[in-house]
NUROSE-468534 format. One record per residue (C-alpha): residue number from 1; residue in three letters; x, y, z. Coordinates in Angstrom, 3 decimals. Layout:
N
{num NUM; residu ALA; xx X; yy Y; zz Z}
...
end
This chain:
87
{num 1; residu UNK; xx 14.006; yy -2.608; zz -40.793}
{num 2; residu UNK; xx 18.003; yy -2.484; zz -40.240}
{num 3; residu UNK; xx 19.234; yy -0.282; zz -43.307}
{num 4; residu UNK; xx 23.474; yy -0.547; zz -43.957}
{num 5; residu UNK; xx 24.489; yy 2.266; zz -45.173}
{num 6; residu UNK; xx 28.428; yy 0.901; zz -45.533}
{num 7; residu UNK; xx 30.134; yy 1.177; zz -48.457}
{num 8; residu UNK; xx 27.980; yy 4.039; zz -49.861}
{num 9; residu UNK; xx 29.975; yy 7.362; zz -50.098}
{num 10; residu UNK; xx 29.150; yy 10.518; zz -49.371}
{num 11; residu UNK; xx 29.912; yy 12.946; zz -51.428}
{num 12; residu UNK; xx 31.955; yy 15.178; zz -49.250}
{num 13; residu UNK; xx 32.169; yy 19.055; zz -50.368}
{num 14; residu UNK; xx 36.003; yy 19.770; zz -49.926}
{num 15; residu UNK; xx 37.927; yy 22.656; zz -50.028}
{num 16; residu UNK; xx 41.665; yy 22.692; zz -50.550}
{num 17; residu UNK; xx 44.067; yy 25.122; zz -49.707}
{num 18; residu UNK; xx 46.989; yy 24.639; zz -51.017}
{num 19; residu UNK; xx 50.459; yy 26.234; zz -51.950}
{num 20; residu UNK; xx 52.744; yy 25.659; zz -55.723}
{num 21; residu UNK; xx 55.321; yy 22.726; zz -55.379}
{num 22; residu UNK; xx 53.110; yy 20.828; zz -52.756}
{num 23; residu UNK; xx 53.027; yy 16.894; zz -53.238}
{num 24; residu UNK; xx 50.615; yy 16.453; zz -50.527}
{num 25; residu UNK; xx 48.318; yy 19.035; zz -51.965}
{num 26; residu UNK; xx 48.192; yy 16.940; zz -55.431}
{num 27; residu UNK; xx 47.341; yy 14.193; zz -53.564}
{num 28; residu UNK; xx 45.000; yy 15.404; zz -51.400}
{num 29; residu UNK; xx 43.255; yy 17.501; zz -54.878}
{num 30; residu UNK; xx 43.875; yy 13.752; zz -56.473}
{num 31; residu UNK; xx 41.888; yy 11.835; zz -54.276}
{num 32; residu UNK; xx 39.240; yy 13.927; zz -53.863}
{num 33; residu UNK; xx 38.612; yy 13.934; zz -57.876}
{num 34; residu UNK; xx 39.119; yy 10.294; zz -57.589}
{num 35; residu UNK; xx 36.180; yy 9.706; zz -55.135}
{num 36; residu UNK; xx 34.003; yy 12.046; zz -56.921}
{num 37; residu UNK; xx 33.433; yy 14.742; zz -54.099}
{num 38; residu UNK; xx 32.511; yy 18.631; zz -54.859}
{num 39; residu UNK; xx 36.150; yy 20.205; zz -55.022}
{num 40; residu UNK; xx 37.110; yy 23.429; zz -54.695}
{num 41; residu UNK; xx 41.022; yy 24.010; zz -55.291}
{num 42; residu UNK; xx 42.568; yy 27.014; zz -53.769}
{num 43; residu UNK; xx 46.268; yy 27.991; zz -54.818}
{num 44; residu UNK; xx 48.545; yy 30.274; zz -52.008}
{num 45; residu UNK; xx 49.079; yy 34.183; zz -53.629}
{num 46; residu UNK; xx 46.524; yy 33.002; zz -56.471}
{num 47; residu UNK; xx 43.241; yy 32.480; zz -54.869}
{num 48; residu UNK; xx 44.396; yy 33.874; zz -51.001}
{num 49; residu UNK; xx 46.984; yy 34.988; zz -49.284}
{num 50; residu UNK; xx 49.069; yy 34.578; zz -46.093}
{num 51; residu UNK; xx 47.115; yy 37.007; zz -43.882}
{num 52; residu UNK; xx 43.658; yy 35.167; zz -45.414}
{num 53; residu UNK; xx 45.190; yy 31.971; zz -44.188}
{num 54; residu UNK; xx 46.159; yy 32.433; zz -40.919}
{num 55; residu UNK; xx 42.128; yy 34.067; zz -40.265}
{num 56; residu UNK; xx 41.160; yy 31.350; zz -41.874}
{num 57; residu UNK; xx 42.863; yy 28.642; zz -40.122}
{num 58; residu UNK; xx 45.060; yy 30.192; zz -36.885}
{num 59; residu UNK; xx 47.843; yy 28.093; zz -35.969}
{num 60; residu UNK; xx 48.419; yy 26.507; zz -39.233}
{num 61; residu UNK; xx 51.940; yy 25.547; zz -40.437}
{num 62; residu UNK; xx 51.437; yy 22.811; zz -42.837}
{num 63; residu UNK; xx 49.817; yy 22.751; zz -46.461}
{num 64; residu UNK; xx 47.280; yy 21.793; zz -47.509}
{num 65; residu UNK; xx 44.431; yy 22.824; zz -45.068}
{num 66; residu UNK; xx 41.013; yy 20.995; zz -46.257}
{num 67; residu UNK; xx 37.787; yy 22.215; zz -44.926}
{num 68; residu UNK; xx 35.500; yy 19.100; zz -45.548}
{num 69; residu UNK; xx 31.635; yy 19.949; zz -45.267}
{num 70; residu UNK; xx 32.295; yy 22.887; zz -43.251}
{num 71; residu UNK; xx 34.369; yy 21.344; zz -40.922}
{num 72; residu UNK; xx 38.558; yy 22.481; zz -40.796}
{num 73; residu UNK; xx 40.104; yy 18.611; zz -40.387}
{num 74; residu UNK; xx 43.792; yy 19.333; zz -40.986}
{num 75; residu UNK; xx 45.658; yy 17.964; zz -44.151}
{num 76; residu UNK; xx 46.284; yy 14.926; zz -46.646}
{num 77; residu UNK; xx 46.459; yy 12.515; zz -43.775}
{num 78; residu UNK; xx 42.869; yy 13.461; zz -42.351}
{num 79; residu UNK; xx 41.104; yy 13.742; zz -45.355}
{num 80; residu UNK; xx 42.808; yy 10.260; zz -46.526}
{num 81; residu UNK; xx 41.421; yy 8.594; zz -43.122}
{num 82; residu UNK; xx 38.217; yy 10.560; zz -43.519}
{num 83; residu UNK; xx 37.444; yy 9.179; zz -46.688}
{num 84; residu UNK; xx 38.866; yy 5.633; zz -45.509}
{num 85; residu UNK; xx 36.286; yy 5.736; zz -43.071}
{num 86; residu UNK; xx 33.640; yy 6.810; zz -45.161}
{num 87; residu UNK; xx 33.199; yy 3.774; zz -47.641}
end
């Protein structure tokens, strides 16, 4: 039997790191609420710090960073096309 799965989402569980003043963090924490996915929200000097991000993700220079189901994909643009592709 040929079972379609598309147009069923996954619910992805995403974790945001993200720094104050940060309009692609919003809309990354925005459309992650939006789709219903298991969100976890991290603020810069709140919830980790510099040194904590640059262990966590070496070689990053843009916010936000989003781990999505234990996988580091980058920022707003590739969790937007990530969650494009997943309906």
């Amino acid at each position: 039997m040929d079972v379609h799965l598309q147009g069923i989402n996954k619910i992805m569980k995403v974790e945001i790191y993200s720094k104050p003043q940060c309009p692609y963090c919003v809309q990354a924490k925005a459309l992650a609420e939006r789709e219903g996915h298991d969100l976890t929200y991290k603020m810069l000097d709140e919830d980790f710090d510099r040194e904590t991000l640059m262990e966590t993700f070496p070689g990053a220079r843009t916010f936000p960073q989003i781990i999505v189901d234990g996988n580091k994909i980058g920022g707003f643009t590739e969790f937007k096309a990530l969650v494009d592709a997943s309906k």
